[in-house]
KOLMI-775812 format. One line per field, with one value per residue (C-alpha): residue number from 1; residue in one letter; x, y, z. Coordinates in steps of 0.001 Angstrom, whole numbers, plus 524288, in hexadecimal, padded with zeros to 5 digits. Each point is the difference from the previous one (the first is absolute). Layout:
<nodes>
pos = [NUM:...]
code = [a:...]
east = [X:...]
north = [Y:...]
up = [Z:...]
</nodes>
This chain:
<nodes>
pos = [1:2:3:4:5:6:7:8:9:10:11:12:13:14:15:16:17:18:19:20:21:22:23:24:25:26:27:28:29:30:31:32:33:34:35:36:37:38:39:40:41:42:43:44:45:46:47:48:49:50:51:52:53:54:55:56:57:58:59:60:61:62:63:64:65:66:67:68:69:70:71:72:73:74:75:76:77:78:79:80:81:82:83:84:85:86:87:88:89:90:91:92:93:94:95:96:97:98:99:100:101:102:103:104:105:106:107:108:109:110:111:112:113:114:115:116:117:118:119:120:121:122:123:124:125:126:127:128:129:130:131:132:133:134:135:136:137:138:139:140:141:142:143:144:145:146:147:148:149:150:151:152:153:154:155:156:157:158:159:160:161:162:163:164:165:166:167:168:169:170:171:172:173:174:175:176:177:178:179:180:181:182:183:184:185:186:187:188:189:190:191:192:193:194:195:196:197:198:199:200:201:202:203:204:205:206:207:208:209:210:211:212:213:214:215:216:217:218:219:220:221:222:223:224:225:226:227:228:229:230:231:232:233:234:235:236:237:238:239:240:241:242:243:244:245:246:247:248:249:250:251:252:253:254:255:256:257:258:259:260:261:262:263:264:265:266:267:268:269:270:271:272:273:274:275:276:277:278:279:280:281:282:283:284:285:286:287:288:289:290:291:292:293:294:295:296:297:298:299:300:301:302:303:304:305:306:307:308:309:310:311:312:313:314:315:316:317:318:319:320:321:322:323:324:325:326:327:328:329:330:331:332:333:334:335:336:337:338:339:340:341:342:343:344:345:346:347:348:349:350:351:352:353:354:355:356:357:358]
code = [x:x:x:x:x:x:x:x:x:x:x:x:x:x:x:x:x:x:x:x:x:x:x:x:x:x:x:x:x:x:x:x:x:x:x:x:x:x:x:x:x:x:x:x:x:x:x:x:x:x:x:x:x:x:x:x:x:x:x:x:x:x:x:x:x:x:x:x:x:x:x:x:x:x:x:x:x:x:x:x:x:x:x:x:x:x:x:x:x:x:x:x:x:x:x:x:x:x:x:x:x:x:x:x:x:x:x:x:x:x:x:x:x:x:x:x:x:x:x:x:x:x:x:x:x:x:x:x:x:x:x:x:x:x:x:x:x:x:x:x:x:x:x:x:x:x:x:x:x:x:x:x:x:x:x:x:x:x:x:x:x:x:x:x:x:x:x:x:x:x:x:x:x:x:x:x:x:x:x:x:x:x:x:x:x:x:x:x:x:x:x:x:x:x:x:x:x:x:x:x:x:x:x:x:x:x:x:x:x:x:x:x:x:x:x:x:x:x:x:x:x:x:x:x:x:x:x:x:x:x:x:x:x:x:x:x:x:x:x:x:x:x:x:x:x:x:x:x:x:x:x:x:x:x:x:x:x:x:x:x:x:x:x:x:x:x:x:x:x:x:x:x:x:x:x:x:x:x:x:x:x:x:x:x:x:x:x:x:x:x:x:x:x:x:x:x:x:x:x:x:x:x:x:x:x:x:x:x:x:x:x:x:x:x:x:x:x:x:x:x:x:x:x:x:x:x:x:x:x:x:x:x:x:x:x:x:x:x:x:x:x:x:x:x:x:x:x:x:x:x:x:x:x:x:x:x:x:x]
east = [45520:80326:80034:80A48:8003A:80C67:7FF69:80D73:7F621:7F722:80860:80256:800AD:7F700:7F4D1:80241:7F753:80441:805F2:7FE02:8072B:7F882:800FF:7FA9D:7F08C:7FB6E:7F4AE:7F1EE:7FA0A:7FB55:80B2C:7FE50:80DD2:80089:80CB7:805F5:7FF37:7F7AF:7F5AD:7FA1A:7EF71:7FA20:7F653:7F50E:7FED2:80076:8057F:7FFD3:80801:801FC:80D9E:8014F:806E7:80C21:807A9:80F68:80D35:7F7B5:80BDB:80B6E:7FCDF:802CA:7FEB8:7FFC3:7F27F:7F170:7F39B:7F1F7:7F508:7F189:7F7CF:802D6:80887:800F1:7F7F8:801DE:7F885:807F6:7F776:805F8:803E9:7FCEF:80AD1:809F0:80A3F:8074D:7FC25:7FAC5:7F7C2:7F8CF:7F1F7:7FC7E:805B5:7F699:8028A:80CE3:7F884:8095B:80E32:80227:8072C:7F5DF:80BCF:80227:81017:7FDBC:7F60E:80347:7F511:80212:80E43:7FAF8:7F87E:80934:80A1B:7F4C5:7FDAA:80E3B:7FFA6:7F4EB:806CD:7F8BD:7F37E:7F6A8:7FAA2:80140:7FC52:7F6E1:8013F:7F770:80305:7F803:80A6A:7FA38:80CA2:804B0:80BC8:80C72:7F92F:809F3:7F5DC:805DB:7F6A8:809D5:80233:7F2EE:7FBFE:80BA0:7FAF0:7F446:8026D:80871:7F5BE:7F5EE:80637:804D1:7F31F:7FC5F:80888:7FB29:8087F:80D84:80A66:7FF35:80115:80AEC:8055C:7F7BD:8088D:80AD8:7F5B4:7FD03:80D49:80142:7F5BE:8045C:80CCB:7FC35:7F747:806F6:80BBE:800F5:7FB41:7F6F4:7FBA5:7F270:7FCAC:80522:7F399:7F902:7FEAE:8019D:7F828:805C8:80F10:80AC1:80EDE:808C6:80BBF:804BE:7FB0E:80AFE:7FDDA:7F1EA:7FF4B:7F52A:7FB7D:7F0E1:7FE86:7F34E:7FC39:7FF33:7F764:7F1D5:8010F:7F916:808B9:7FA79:80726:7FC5B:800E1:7FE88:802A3:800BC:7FEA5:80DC9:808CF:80D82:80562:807C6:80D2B:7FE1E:7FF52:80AE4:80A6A:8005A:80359:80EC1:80AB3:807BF:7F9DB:8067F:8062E:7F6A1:7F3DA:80263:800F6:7F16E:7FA59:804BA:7FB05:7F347:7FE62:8015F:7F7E8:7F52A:8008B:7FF08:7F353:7FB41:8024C:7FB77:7F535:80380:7F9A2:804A5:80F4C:7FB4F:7FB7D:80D13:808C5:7FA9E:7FEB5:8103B:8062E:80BC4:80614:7F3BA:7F43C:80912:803B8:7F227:7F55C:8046F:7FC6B:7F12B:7F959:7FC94:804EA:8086D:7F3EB:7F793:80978:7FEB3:7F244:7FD33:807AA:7F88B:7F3BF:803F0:808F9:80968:809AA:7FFDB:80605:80054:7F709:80A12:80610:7F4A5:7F907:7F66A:802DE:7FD9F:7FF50:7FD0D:7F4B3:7F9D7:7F29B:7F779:7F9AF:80CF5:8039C:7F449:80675:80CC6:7FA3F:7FA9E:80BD2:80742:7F841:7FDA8:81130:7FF13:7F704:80558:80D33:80210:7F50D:7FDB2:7F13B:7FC03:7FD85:7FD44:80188:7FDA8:801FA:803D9:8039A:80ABB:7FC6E:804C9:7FABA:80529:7FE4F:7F21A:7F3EE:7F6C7]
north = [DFFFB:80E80:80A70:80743:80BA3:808E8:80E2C:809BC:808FF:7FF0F:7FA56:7F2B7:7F3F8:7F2F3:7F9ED:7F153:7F793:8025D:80CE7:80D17:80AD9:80AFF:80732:80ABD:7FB5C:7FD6C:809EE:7FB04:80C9F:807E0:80845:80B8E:8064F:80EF4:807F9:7F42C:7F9BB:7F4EF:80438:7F6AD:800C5:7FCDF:7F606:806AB:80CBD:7FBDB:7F4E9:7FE6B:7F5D8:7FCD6:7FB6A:7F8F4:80340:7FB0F:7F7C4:802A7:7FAB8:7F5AA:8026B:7FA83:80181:80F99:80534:7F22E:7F92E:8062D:7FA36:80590:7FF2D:7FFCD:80CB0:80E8C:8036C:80C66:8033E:80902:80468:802D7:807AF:80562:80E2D:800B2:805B1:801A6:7F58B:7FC4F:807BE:7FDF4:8067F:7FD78:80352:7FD93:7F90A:7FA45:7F9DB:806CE:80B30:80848:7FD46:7FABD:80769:80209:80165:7F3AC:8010D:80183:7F531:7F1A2:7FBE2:80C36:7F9FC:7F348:80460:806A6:7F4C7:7F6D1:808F9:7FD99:7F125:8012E:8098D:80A25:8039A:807EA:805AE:803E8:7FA22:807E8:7F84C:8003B:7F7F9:7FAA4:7FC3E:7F2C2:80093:807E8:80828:7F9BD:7F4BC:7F676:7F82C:80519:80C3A:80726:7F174:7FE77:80B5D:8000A:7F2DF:80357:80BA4:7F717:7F6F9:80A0D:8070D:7F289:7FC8B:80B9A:7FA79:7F2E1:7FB0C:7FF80:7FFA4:7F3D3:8027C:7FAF1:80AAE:809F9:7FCB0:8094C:80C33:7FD44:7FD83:80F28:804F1:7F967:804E4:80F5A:7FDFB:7F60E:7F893:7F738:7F490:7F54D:7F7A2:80668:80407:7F447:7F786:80B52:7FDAE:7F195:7FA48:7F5B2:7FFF3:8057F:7FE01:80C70:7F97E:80C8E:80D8C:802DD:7FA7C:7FC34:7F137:7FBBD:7F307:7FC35:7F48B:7F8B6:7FC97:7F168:7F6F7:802A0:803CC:80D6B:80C73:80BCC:80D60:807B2:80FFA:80AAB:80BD6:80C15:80E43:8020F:80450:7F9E6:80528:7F65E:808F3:80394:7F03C:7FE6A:80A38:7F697:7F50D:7FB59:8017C:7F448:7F3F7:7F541:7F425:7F7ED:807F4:7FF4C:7EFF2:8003D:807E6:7F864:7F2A1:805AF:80709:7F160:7FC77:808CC:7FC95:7F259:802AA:80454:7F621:7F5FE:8081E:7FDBD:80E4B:7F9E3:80001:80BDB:80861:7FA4A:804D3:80EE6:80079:7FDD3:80BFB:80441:80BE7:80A56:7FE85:80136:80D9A:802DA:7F9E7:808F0:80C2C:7FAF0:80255:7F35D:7F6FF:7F6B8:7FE20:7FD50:7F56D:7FA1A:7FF43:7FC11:7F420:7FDCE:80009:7F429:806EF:7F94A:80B87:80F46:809B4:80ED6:8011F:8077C:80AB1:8017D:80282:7F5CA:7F363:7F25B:7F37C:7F141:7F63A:7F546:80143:80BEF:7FE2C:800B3:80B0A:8096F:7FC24:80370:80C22:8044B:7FF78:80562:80A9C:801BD:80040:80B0A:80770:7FB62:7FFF8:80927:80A75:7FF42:7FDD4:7F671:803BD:7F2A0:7F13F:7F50B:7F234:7FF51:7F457:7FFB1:8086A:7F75E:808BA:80C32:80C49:7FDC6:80916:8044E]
up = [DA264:802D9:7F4A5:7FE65:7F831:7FBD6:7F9C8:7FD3F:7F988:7F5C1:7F70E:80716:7FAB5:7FC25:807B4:802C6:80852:80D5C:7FF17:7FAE6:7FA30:7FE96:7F091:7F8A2:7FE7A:7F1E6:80078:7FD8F:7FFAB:7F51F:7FA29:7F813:7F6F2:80083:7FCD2:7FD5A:80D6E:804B0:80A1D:808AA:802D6:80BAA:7FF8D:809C6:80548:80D26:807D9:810D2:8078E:80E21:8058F:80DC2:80B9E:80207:80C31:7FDBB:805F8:80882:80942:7FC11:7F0DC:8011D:7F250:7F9CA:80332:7FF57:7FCC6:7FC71:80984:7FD4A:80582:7FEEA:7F419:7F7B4:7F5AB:7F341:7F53E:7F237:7F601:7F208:7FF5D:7EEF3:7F7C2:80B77:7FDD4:80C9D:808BA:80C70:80A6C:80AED:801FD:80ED6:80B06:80BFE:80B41:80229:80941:7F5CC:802DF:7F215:7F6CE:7F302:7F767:7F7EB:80075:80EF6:802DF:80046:7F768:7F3D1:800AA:7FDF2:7F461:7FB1E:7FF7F:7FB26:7F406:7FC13:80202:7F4A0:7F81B:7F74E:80685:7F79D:80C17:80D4C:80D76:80B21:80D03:80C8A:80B7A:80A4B:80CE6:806C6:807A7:80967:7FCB0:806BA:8053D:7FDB7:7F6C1:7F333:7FDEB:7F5FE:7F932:80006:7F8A5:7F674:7FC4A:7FF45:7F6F6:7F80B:7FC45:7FCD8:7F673:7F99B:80139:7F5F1:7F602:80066:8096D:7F674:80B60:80B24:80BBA:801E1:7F928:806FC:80C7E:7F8FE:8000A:80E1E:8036F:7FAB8:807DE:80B9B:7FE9C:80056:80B9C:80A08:7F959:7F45A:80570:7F7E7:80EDB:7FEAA:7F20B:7FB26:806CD:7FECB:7F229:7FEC2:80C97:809C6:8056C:7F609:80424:7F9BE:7FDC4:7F77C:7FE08:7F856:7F612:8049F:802D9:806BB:803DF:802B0:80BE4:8010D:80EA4:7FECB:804C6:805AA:80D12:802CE:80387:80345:8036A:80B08:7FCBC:80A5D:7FC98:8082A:80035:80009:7F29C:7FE9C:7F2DB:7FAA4:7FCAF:80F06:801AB:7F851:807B7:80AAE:7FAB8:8043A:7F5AA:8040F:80387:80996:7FA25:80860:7FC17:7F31A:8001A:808FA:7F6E2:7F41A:80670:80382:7F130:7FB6E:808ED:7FB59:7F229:802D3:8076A:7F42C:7F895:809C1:80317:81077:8035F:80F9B:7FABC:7F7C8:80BD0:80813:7F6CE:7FCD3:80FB0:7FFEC:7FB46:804A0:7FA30:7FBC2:80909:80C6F:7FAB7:7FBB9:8098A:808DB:7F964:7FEB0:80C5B:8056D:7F5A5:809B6:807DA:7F579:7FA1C:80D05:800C5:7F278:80397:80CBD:7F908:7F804:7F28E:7FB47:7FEC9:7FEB9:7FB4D:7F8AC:7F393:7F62B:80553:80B12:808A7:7FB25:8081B:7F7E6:80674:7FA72:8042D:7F895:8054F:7FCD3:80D63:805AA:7F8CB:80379:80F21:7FCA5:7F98F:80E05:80604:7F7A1:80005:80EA0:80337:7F491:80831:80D64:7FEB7:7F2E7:804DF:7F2B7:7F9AE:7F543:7F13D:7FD16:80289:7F600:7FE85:7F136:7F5AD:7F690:7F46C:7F608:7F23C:80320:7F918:7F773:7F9C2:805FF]
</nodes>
C-alpha cells in the first residue's frame, strides 16, 4: 500500500495509518528556560549523515516522480557552535574544486539548516556545517537535493532526531527552491529512499510507492563531463503543450506508476523511454544524448532517458550483467557521438532508506 504523506507547513494536521500530515514535532531533547523562553539542547556535539543521489522526472513524470538510488550521495557533518543560538555557518566544503558559495544563506545545505532549526524551534545553540560533494554539481542525479537532505538530517540528528523526515522535505524544498526551483522530485527520495510521487508542493503532499513484486530492477547511470544547470534546463522547456502530447504523456505517467506498483521494471523502462513534451526539447542540448538512448536500447535496456535535468543519461535493465553492457554503450555513443568523456558509469539499485547517519 503506498504512503502518502501531506504537509501545509509545520502546523499540519493528524497522523493516521496510511497517510501523513506533517506537524510541529513534540521535542525529545533536553530543554533548558532562560529569559523566559524555552531553549532546546542538542543531544551530541556532533552528528554526520549521507543522502543518496537522486533519478528525477523518469521522462514523462517531469517534476512529479523521483526515486533514490544506491551509490554516491552527499555527505555532511553538523557539529554545535556553544552559546550561539540559530545561527549557522559553514566550516569547509570538498569536493566542489571551490565553486560553492561558503555562506550558509547562499549554499543549499546552510539553507537547509537553517530551515531545520526552525522546524525544532528554540535551539540553545548554533550549527557549523562541512560538506563532503559525492556528486557532481549539475549532474542530473540530484547533487543540490542530495546535500540539502543530507544537511537536514544532520542537524536533526543533533537534537535527537525531533522532526521526521517527512517533515524535513519542507527545509529541502527551501533549499531547492533558492538554487534550481521549488521542486520536491529529488529531495523528497532523497530523504525517504525508494520512488515518491509529489502530488502537491503546495501544500506539500507526497505519496511513497513500493516497487512490487520481486523481480530485480537495476538503473543504469552515466554521467558525463558535461554541466547542464537545471534553470538553463528549464528555459527550454515549451510553454504550451499539444492536446495530443499532453494525453501520451498522461497515459504513459500512469503507466509508470503502475510499474511501480507491479514492480514490471520491462513496462517500467517502456514507459520513462516515452516522453513526449521535455526530453525532445532537452536531449538535444546534451551532446550525444539521442545516440546514446539508441544504443542503450541496442544493448538490451528496456528504456532511456535524461537523469533530472541532465546530462546524466539513466536507462532500465533487470539484470546487473546486462546493465554493466548497457553501461558500455552508453558510454562509448557519449564519447562517439557527444565528443564528450565519462565521469562515471554505474549500475545502481533502488535506494529504498534514504537519507541515514553515518
Amino acid at each position: 500500500m503506498q504512503q502518502q504523506i501531506r504537509a501545509s507547513g509545520p502546523a499540519g494536521g493528524i497522523a493516521s495509518h496510511a497517510q501523513y500530515r506533517c506537524r510541529r514535532p513534540v521535542v525529545s531533547t533536553r530543554a533548558a528556560v532562560a529569559g523566559g523562553k524555552v531553549y532546546i539542547d542538542p543531544v551530541k556535539k556532533e552528528c554526520t549523515a549521507f543522502a543518496p543521489a537522486t533519478v528525477a522526472n523518469l521522462g514523462p513524470g517531469f517534476d512529479w516522480l523521483g526515486c533514490a538510488v544506491e551509490g554516491e550521495g552527499d555527505t555532511v557533518t553538523a557539529r554545535v557552535l556553544p552559546d550561539q543560538p540559530g545561527k549557522v555557518v559553514i566550516d569547509k566544503i570538498e569536493g566542489d574544486n571551490g565553486r560553492l558559495s561558503l555562506n550558509a544563506a547562499d549554499n543549499c545545505i546552510g539553507i537547509a539548516a537553517i530551515e531545520t532549526l526552525k522546524l525544532i524551534g528554540q535551539p540553545s545553540c548554533g550549527v557549523a556545517l562541512t560538506l563532503h560533494k559525492g556528486l557532481p554539481l549539475g549532474s542530473g542525479m540530484g547533487s543540490s537535493a542530495a546535500s540539502a537532505a543530507a544537511a537536514a538530517w544532520a542537524v536533526n540528528g543533533l537534537f535527537g532526531s525531533p522532526v521526521s523526515k517527512d517533515e524535513l522535505v519542507l527545509a529541502g524544498l527551501a533549499s531547492e527552491a533558492a538554487v534550481s526551483g521549488y521542486h520536491a522530485d529529488n529531495v523528497g527520495p532523497s530523504l525517504l529512499g525508494g520512488f515518491v510521487l509529489v502530488r502537491s508542493c503546495d501544500p506539500l503532499e507526497l505519496v511513497r510507492l513500493p516497487f512490487g513484486g520481486s523481480d530485480p530492477l537495476y538503473f543504469v547511470l552515466v554521467n558525463p563531463l558535461f554541466e547542464a544547470p537545471t534553470k538553463q534546463m528549464r528555459a527550454v522547456l515549451p510553454r504550451d503543450v499539444p492536446f495530443k502530447s499532453m494525453i501520451h504523456n498522461s497515459t504513459q505517467g500512469g503507466a509508470l506508476v503502475a510499474a511501480i506498483l507491479q514492480g514490471n521494471a520491462r513496462l517500467l523502462g517502456s514507459a520513462l523511454d516515452s516522453d513526449c513534451i521535455v526530453e525532445p526539447v532537452r536531449a538535444p542540448l546534451i551532446p550525444g544524448m539521442i545516440a546514446v538512448k539508441a544504443a542503450a536500447k541496442e544493448a538490451g535496456a528496456y528504456g532511456c532517458t535524461i537523469s533530472g535535468a541532465g546530462p546524466t543519461a539513466v536507462a532500465v535493465v533487470s539484470d546487473a550483467g546486462v546493465g554493466a553492457r548497457v553501461a558500455d554503450a552508453m558510454a562509448a555513443a557519449f564519447r562517439s557521438e557527444g565528443k564528450l568523456e565519462i565521469n562515471s558509469k554505474v549500475v545502481v539499485r533502488l535506494d529504498p532508506e534514504g537519507a541515514k547517519f553515518v
